[in-house]
N, C-alpha and C positions, 0 to 999 in steps of 0.2 A: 504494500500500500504506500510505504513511504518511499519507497523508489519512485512510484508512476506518480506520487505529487513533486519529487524533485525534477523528473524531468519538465513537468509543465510551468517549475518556477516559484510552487504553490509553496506554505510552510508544511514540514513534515509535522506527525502527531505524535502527540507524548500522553500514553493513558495512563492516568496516575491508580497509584494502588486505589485511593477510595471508590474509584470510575470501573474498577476492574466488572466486578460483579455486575454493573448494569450492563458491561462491553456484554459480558457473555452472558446476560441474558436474554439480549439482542439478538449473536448468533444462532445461539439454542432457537429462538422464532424463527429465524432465518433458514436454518436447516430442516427444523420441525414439519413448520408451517409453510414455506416459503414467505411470508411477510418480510419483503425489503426496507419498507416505510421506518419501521423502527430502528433499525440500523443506520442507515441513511441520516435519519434526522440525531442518532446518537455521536455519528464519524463530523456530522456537522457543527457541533456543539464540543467535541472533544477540539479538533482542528480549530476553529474561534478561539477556546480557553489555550490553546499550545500560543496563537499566534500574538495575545497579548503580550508575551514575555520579552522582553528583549535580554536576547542573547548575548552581547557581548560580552559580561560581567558575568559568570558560571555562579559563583557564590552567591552575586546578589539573585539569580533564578531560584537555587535552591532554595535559600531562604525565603520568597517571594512564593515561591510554592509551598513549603511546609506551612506557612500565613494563612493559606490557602486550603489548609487540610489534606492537600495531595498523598501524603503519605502514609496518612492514616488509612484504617482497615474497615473500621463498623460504620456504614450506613445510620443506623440507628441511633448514634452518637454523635456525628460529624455530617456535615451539609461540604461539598469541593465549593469552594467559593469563586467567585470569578477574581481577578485582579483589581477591576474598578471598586468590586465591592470594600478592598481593604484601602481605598482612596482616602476616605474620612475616618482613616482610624488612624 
């Protein structure tokens, strides 16, 4: 996947731990069911969240993700936040 967004130029995507379990419940639809819809609008929303980041700075990413809850595990505890959302904090 992230190959065919680099050749078009696009940012590649980064699915963070908290993101994992919705990835793959996405797929599981996908294979199951064949429902595209959910995947699609999931790769859409992951890809967004990847491409707020600016890269240059690797530390300042990571910590700007962990901010972010990317790296946490439990759904039920943690919400992945966007970037903008940690604007006002």
């Amino acid at each position: 996947m992230n190959a065919e967004l680099s050749i078009v130029n696009a940012c590649r995507m980064i699915v963070p731990t908290l993101f994992r379990e919705e990835y793959l419940d996405c797929l599981r639809v996908l294979t199951r069911q064949g429902k595209l819809e959910p995947f699609i609008s999931a790769m859409q929303k992951i890809q967004q969240w990847t491409a707020a980041f600016d890269y240059t700075d690797l530390d300042r990413v990571i910590e700007q993700m962990k901010a972010c809850n990317a790296f946490e595990k439990s759904r039920r505890q943690y919400q992945l936040l966007n970037l903008s959302d940690l604007a006002g904090s």
